[in-house]
N, C-alpha and C positions, 0 to 999 in steps of 0.2 A: 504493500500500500504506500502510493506518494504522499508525502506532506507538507503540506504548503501555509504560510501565514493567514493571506487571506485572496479567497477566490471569488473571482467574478465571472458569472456564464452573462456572455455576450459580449462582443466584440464592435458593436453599432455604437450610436453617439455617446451613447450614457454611461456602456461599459469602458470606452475609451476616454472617459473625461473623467471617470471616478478615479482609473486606475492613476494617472495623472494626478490627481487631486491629495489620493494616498502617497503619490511617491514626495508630494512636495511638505508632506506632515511625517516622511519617512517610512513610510509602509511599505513593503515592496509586495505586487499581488499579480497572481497567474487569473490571466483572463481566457477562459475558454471559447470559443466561436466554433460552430457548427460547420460553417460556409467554410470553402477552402482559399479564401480570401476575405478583404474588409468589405465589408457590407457597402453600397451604396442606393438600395434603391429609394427613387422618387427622384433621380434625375440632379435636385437643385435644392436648395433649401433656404428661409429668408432666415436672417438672422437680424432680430432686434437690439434695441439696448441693453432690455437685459440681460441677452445674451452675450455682448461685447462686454458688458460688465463681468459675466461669467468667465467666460474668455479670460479678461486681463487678472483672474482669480489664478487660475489655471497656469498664465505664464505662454498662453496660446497666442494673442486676439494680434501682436503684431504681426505675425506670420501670413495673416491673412489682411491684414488692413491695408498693407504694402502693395495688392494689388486693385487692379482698374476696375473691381465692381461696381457700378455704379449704385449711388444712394436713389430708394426707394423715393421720390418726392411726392407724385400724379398720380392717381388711377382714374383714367375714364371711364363711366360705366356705361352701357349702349341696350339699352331695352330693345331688342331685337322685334317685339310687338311692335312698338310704336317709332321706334328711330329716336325717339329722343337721349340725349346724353347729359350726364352728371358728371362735374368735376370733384371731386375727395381729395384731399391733403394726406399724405402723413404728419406725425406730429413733427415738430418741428426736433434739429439737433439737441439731445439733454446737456446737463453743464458740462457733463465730459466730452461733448463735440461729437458723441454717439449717431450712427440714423437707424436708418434698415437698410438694409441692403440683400440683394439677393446671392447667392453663391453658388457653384460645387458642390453637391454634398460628398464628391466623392474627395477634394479638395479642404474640406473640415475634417474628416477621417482619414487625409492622410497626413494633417497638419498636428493632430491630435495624435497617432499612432507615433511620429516622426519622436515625440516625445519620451518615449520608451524605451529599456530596454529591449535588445531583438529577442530575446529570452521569454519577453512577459507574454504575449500573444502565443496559443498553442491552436490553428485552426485545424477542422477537420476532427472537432473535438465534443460530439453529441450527446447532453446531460440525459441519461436513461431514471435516475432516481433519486431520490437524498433522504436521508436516515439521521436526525439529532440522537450524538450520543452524549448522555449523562456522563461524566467522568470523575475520581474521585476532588474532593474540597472545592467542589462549588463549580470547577470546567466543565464546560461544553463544547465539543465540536460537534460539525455539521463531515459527516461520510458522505462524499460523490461518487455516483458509481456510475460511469460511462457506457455508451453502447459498444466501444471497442472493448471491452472487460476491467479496463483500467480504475483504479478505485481510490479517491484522494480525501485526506483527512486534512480539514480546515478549520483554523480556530474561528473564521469566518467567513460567510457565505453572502455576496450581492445578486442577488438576480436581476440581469441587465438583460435580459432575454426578450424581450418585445412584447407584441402584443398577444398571443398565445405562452406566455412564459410556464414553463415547467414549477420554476420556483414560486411564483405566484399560486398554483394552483396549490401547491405543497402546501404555503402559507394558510390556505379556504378561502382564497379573494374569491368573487363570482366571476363566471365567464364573461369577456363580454362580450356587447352586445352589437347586434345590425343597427346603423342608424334609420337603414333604408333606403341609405344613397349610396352611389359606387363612384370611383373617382380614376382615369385615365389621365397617365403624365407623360410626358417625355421633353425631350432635348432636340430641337430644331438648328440644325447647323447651316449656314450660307458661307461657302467660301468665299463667296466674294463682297461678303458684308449685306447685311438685312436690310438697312437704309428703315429700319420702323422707329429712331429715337429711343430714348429711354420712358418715356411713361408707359405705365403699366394702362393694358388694356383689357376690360374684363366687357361680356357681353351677358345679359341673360335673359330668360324665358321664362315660361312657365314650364317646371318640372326641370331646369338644366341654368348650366351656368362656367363660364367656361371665360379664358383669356389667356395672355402671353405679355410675360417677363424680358428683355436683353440681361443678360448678364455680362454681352461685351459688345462686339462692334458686330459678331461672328456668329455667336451662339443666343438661341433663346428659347426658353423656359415656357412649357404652354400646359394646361391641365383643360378637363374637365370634368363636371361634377353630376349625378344625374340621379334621378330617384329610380327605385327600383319600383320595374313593374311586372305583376304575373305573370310565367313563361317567358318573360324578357334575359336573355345570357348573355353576358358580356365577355368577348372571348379571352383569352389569355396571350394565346399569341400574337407578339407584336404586329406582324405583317397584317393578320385578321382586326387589331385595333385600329390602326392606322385607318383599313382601310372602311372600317366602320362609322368610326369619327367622321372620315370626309362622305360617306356617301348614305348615311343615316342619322346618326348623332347630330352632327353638326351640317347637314346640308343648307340647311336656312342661314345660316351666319353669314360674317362677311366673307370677304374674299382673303380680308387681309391675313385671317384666322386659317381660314383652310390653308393657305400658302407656307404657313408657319406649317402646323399641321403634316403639310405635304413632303415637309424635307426633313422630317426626322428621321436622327440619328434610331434604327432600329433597335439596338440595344439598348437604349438607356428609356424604351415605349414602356410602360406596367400599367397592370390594370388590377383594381382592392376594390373589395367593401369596405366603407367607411366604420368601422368600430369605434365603441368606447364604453368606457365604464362608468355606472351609474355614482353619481358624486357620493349618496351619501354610504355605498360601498366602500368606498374608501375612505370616508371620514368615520363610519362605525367599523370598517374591516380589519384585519390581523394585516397590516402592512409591514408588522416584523413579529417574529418569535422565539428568540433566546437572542442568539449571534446571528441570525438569519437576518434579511429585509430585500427588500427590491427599489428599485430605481428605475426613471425612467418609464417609457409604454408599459415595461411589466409590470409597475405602479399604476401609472392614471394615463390608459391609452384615450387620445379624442380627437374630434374632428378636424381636418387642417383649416377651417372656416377662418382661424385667430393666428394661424402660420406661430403655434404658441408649442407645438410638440416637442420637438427639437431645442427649442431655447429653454424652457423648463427642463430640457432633461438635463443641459451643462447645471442650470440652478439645482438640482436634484446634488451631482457631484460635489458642487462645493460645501453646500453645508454640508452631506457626508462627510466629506473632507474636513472642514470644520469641527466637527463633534468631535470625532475620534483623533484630529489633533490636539483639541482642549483636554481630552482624556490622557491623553501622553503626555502635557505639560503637567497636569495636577499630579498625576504618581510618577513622574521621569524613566515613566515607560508603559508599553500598554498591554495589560492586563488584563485576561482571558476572563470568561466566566461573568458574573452579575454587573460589573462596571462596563465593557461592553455592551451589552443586553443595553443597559441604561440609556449609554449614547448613542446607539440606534433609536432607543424611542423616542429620546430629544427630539433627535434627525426627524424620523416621523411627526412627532406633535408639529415642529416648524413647519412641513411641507404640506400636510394635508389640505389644510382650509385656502392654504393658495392654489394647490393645481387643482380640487374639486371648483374653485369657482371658475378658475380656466376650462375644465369641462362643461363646467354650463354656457358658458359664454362663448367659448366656440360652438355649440349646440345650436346655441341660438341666434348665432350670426347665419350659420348655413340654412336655420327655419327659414329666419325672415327674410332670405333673399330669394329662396329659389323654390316657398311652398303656397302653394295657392292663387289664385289670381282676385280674391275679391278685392272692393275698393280697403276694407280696414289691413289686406296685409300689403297692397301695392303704398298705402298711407306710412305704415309703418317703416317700409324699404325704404319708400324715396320721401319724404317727409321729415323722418326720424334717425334714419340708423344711416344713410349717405350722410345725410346734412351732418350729424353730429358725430360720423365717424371717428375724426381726430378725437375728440373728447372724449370718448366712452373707454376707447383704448387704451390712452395715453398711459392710465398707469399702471397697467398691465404690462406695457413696454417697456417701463422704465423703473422696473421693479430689480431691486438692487440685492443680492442675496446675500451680499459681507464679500467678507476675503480671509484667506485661509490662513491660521496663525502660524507662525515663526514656532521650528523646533526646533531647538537646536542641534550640531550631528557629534557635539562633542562632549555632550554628555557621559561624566564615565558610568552610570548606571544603566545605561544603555547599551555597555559594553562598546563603545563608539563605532555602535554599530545602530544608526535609527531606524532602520527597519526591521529591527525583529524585536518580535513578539514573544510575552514570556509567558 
């Protein structure tokens, strides 16, 4: 049996921003990933202030700041019914000269990985089970037992594993759920340059909703969003997406749309149901249980309506990171068994009530835009939730999770050695 400090299943944003998060409080932790590489799907990802604040938590956000994305400023919206258009703001830059911006997601996963030791990542590595053992004077570890036979003893266990997580279920969080809508992304390449600007261009309908991103002069970012209707199947494969979008999904759009649409890069096409979990699941759920917890989707998966997934999950990392740094400074080292347990539930207490309200709230951007046609919800769209976009968001985006405390690595009870666990 391997043994290892502390383990994290999942290799995606959250499992690579914890790991990160622990090595800069001195932890050093093996992250397991399924996939025989780093995860990218969904093409592109936006990334807010809070997430740049995340970022600059982490010791990440200059790596990526340095390049040409452009800031999020415009969204035009285009009611495909009627032709008319609505102009939305993002909020404006926060004091740290913060925006949105859109990016790579495969470009944050490797900016985040690059962080690493080559050691910490083991892919090709599928969680089959987990088994809390009682141990004697008060220890707990968490037994992984792999589907290659392989079986690892952990003083502790992140489940970073998405939105089907293994360790979630271990925990008794509920499954979750269909929101009802499914959602079609990719990456539209023009070599010889898109000539569409940088604002963002969303179009919508009734029962759909859909637009396109630049994230350079080159490349651009399109999704769309759709409700799900009886015997209606969305197919999987790229070629069959592509060519769905342009000649059923989206036939009534503009031109500009399909054109985008039309030149996608096929690999980076996916096509999901929209999942998530019910807020007050997670605000009454076991989101940890001894040395165990989760992170990330395997926590509080939800709709991308608030583009809030992704950036909550780096916030998820830090105050992890945080708690069980503060644990390390108070005993000048960190200690297995009840004091653990503890600062995971800290972790916990902090994070809930934020990302359950972020699950409503992305809920209920994707309701009010793209469900029904009477006048109270067309009122609500373009009356309430366009016009007062900027404001409703604003501090959701700019929601600031701390920064990771100072440990020192010369510590001699630590054997000056800060990442190990005693």
């Amino acid at each position: 049996m391997e043994e290892h400090d502390v383990v994290i299943v999942g290799a995606g944003i959250a499992g690579l921003a914890t790991a990160i998060a622990l090595k800069r409080v001195g932890v050093k932790a093996l992250v397991l990933e399924k996939s025989e590489g780093l995860r990218a799907t969904g093409a592109a990802i936006g990334l807010h202030p809070n997430a740049w604040l995340a970022l600059e938590a982490l010791g990440v956000a200059h790596k990526l700041t340095t390049t040409t994305y452009p800031p999020l400023r415009k969204v035009n919206v285009t009611n495909i019914d009627t032709g008319a258009t609505q102009q939305i703001t993002f909020p404006q830059p926060d004091k740290h000269g913060h925006e949105s911006r859109p990016i790579h997601r495969k470009a944050l996963s490797e900016a985040l990985a690059e962080e690493l030791p080559v050691d910490t990542i083991r892919f090709s590595s599928k969680l089959k089970s987990i088994v809390n053992l009682q141990a004697e004077e008060g220890s707990s570890y968490a037994i992984i037992h792999m589907e290659n036979g392989v079986s690892i003893k952990a003083k502790a266990l992140i489940g970073c594993d998405g939105v089907h997580s293994v360790v979630a279920r271990w925990l008794g969080l509920t499954t979750p759920i269909n929101s009802g809508r499914w959602a079609v992304r990719g990456l539209a390449i023009f070599p010889e340059g898109h000539r569409l600007g940088v604002d963002v261009q969303q179009f919508v309908t009734i029962g759909k909703r859909a637009g396109f991103a630049a994230l350079n002069d080159k490349e651009v970012y399109w999704f769309l969003v759709g409700k799900s209707s009886k015997g209606e199947e969305i197919p999987h494969d790229p070629e069959m997406i592509k060519k769905e979008v342009i000649s059923n999904f989206a036939k009534n759009f503009p031109i500009s749309y399909l054109r985008v649409v039309q030149h996608s890069d096929l690999s980076t096409v996916t096509s999901a149901p929209l999942l998530f979990r019910f807020p007050w699941d997670v605000i009454l759920g076991n989101l940890s249980k001894g040395n165990i917890t989760v992170a990330g989707d395997a926590m509080h998966p939800m709709t991308p309506d608030l583009g809030q997934g992704g950036c909550s999950a780096l916030e998820d990392a830090v105050v992890l990171g945080r708690h069980i740094g503060n644990l390390i400074i108070k005993n000048k080292k960190l200690v297995v068994g009840d004091q653990v347990a503890e600062a995971l539930e800290r972790y916990v207490k902090e994070r809930k009530w934020r990302v359950a309200k972020l699950i409503v709230g992305s809920y209920l951007a994707g309701w009010v835009q793209q469900d029904g046609s009477g006048w109270f919800m067309k009122f609500l769209r373009d009356s309430i939730f366009y016009r007062h976009f900027s404001s409703l968001i604003s501090n959701d985006k700019q929601y600031d999770c701390g920064k990771l405390p100072c440990v020192s690595s010369s510590n001699n009870e630590l054997d000056n050695d800060p990442r190990k666990i005693y």
